[in-house]
N, C-alpha and C positions, 0 to 999 in steps of 0.2 A: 528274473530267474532264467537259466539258461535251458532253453526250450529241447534242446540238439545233446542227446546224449549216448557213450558206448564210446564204439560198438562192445555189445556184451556176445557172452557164448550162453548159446540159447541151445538146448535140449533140443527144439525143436525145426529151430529156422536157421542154426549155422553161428554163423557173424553178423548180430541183428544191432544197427545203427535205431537208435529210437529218437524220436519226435514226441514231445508233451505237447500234448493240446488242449491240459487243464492242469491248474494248480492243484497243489496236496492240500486237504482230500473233499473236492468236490466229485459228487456223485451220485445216483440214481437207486442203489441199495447202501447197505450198511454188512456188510458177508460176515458170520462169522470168524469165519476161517481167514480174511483178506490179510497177506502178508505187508502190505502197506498201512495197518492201522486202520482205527476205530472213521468213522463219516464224519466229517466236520460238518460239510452243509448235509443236506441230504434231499434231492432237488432234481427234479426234469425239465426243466427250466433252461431252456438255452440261450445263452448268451456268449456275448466276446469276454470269455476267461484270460483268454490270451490274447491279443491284435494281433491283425492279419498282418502287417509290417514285420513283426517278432517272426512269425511264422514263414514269411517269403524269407527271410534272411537266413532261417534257418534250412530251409530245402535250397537253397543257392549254395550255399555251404556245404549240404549232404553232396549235392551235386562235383562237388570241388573232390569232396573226401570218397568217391565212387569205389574207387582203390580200396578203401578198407574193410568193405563190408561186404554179406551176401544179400542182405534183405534191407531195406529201410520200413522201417516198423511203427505206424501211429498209435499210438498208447498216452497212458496219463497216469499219474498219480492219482484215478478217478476214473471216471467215463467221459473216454476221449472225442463223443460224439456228441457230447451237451457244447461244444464250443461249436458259435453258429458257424463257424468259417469252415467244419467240417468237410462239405462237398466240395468249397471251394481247394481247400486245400489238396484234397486228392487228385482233383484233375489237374491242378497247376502240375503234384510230382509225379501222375502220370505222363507229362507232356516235357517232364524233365530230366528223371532220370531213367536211365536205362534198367538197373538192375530189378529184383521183383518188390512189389508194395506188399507190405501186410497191414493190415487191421485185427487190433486186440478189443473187443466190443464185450459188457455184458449183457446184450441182446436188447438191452433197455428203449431203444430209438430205431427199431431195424421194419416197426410198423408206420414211418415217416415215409412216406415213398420219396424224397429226396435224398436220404439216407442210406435208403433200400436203394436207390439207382446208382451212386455213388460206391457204393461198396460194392457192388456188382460190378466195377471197373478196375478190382482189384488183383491183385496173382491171388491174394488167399488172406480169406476172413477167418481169424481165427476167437469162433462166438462159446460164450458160456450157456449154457440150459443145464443147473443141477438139477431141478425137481419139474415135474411134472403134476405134482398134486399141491396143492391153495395152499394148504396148512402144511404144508414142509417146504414152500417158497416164504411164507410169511417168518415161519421160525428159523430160515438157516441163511437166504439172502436180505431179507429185512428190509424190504422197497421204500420206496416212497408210495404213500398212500394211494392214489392215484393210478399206478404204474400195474395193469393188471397179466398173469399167467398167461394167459388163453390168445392175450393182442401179441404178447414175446412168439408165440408158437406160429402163432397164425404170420406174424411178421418172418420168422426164420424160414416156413415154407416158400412164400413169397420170394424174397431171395435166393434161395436156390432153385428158383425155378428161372429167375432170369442171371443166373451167375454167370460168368465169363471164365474168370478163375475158380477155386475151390474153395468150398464151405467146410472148415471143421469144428466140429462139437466138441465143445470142453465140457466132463463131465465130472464136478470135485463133489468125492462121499467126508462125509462128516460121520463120523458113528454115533448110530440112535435116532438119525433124524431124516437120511433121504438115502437109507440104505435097506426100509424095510421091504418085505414083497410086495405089499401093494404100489410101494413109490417104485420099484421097478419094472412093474407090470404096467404100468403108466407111462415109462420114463418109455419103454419099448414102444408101447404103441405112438407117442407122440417123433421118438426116431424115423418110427416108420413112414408116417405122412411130411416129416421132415425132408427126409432124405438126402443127408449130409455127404459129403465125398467119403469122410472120416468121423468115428466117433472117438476121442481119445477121454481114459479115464486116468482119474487122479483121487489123493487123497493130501491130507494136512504132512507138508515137508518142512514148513519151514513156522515159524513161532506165530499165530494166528492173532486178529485182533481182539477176538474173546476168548479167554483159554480154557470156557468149557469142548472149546473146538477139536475133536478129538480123532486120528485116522483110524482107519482101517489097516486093517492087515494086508500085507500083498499078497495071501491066501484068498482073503473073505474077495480082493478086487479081482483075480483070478475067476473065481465063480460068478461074480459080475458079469465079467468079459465073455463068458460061455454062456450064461443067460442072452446078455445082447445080440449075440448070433456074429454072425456075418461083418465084417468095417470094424469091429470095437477094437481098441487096444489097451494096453495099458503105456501110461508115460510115466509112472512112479516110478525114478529107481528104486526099486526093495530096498537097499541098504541106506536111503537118507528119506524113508517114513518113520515120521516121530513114534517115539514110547509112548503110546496110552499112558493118561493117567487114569487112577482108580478113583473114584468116583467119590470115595472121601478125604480123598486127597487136596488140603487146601479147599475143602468144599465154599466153606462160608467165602474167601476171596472170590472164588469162582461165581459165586452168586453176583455178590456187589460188583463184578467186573460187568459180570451182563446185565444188571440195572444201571448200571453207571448211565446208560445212555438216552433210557425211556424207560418210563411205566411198564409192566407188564404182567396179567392176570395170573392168577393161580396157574389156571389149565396149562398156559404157556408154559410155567416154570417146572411143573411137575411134567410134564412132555415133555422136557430134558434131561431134567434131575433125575427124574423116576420118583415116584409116588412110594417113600419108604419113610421107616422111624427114624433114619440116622436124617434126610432130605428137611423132614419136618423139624427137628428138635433144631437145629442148625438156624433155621430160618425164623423161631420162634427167640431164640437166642439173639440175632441178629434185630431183631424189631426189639427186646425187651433193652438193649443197650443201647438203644436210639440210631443206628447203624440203619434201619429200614424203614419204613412208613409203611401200614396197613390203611389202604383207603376202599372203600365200598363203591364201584359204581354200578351203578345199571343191572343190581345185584349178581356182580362179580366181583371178587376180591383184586384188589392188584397191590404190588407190591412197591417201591420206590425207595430210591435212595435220598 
């Protein structure tokens, strides 16, 4: 695969030259909302996705092509830090090119202090933290088992305490899932002990990998931004957040899209769906055609495709 790609026009970084430093789609969550599609592997697990040969050839090359771009940008079809050669690569295009480094991370490996040191030698980490509360990190980014809230947070302080360049917060709402008050009253406090350069907010713009994935309004993100206080912004254009769909719209699809990928309990599916006659009927419908599986564990229901 060709590792070295762009330059694209980035919203945010200009003329951003990118670097894969993992295949489509290895990675660390499963995102609703991720515009790259559904997790193939789903894995913290670092290893050489890419070899470092691939890699050197490609930042020798950025190098050549300096001219075309504003930013050279480490990112992946995944989590561009599960590739062990990570640190290593940063310092080699630190020591090679001139123009600024970024990193695109979803916070998943930033409690590695090799990781954390590395990324700290950057112009600018640009990190994800949608949720701040367990149960709206488990239903909206979809981890790896392993992979806990509390290490992301504690990891993201840590780095900005020893940054060089700047740290900024990506924060993507989902509606109905990490946009209630207590996950912002949360989301605030954990800003606060963060302490980012920037907090920037988003919502779903572009077609999601489960499409119960649903935006916000650039009204509702407005009110956000005034809660957050101080650094917050928005990066939604308003005119390219998707049209909500209604809730029974394509329901039953929307269901088997989000089981398609894992088991998952009542509680979970009603904490999305909402806990209604039209939710149930849909879902009893979908088991009685053979389309679902009702299985009992640990006395809790869960459903499956």
């Amino acid at each position: 695969m060709a590792i070295l790609f762009g330059p694209v026009k980035s919203r945010r970084l200009g003329l951003s030259l990118g670097v894969e430093l993992v295949p489509k789609k290895i990675c660390s969550m499963d995102c609703l909302y991720c515009e790259v599609g559904k997790t193939d592997t789903l894995t913290l697990i670092r290893a050489e996705y890419i070899p470092w040969d691939e890699i050197e050839r490609a930042l020798y090359l950025a190098k050549e092509r300096e001219g075309e771009y504003d930013v050279l940008t480490f990112t992946g079809s995944g989590e561009p830090t599960l590739n062990i050669h990570f640190e290593r690569a940063i310092y080699f295009a630190k020591s090679l090119i001139k123009k600024p480094i970024a990193v695109l991370t979803n916070s998943s490996t930033i409690h590695l202090e090799s990781v954390r040191k590395a990324l700290a030698e950057v112009d600018l980490v640009l990190a994800s933290l949608d949720c701040a509360l367990d149960k709206s990190f488990k239903l909206l980014n979809r981890p790896v088992k392993e992979l806990k809230l509390s290490t992301i947070i504690e990891g993201l302080k840590g780095l900005r305490e020893i940054m060089k360049g700047e740290l900024w917060l990506e924060v993507l709402f989902v509606k109905g899932i990490n946009d209630q008050p207590e996950d912002l009253r949360a989301l605030k406090e954990a800003i606060s002990k963060i302490k980012p350069h920037k907090v920037q907010l988003n919502t779903v713009v572009r077609p999601p990998a489960y499409r119960i994935a649903q935006p916000l309004t650039f009204e509702e993100l407005e009110r956000i931004m005034v809660f957050l206080g101080e650094g917050a912004e928005i990066i939604t254009p308003k005119e390219k957040i998707l049209k909500p769909l209604g809730i029974k719209e394509d329901l039953n699809e929307k269901i088997l899209d989000y089981l398609a990928r894992r088991p998952a309990p009542l509680t979970e599916l009603t904490a999305i769906f909402g806990e209604n006659k039209e939710f149930s009927r849909i879902l009893e419908e979908l088991v009685s055609a053979g389309k679902l599986k009702r299985v009992l564990h640990q006395k809790e229901i869960f459903y499956s495709t």
